[in-house]
Structure formats: structure tokens, C-alpha cells
N, C-alpha and C positions, 0 to 999 in steps of 0.2 A: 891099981889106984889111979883115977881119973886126976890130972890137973888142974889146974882151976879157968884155962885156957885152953883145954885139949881140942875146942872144934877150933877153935882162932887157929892153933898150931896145925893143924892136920889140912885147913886151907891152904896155909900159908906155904907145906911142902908139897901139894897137888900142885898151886903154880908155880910155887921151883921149878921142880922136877917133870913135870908134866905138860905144861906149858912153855918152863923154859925162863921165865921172869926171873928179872935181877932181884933182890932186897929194895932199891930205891923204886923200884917198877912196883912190886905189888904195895909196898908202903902209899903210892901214890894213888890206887885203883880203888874209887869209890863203888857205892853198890850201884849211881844211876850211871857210869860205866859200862855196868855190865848185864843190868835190866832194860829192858825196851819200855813203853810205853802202855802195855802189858800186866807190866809185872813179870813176864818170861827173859829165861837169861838167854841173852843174843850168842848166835851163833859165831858170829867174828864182836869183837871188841877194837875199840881203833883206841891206843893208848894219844895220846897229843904231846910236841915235842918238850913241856915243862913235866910229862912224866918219867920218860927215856931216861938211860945215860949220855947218849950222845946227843942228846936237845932233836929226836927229831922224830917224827910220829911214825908209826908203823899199825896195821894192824895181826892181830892174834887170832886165831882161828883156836875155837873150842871146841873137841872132841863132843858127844854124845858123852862118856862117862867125865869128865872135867866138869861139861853143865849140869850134870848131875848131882855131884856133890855139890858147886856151886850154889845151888837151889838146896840144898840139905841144910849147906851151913846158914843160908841167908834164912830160910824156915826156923832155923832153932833157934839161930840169936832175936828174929822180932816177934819168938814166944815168950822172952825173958822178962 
């Protein structure tokens, strides 16, 4: 049985786990974040330091399979 959230949830533990982001990190991560100008999801992502824990920008580097889902889940939620 699907949830009524399952692609939200299954993002939200690809960048736990996979990336490494806090709870207050990915709460803060919009989609023009993480889309270029495109429409394609960028390869490094640069968080700014009002999305950190410790207030101070860094960036992320996204696998080949992380962008992947990335673009899976952003496909299916702007079919809804």
C-alpha cells in the first residue's frame, strides 16, 4: 500500500542518506535550488547559509543516480 506522500518520503530519504542533508537542510531546498535554468538538475547544488545548520553555505555535489531520482520526483509532482 502506497502513502499518500510516498514520492515526498522516498526524496526526502535519497537526501538523508545519500547526500547527507540535515532535516532543516532539505526542509529548506527549493526546486530552483536544484534546477539550472534548463530545467535540468545541476550537478553541485550550493545550499546558502540561512539553509545550513551552522548558518554557513556550502556546496553538494549530486551523484548521477541522486539527479536521477531528483528529476523522477520533480516529474511526477508537476504531473499532479
Amino acid at each position: 500500500m502506497m502513502t499518500r506522500y510516498a514520492d515526498r518520503n522516498r526524496m526526502m530519504v535519497v537526501l538523508s542518506y545519500r547526500v547527507g542533508l540535515r532535516a532543516c537542510e532539505i526542509a529548506a531546498i527549493t526546486v530552483g535550488d536544484v534546477l539550472n535554468s534548463e530545467n535540468n538538475v545541476r550537478e553541485t547544488v550550493i545550499l546558502i547559509a540561512h539553509q545550513t545548520k551552522r548558518s554557513k553555505s556550502h556546496s553538494l555535489f549530486l551523484s548521477d543516480s541522486v539527479r536521477k531520482e531528483i528529476a523522477k520526483y520533480i516529474k511526477a509532482t508537476r504531473n499532479c
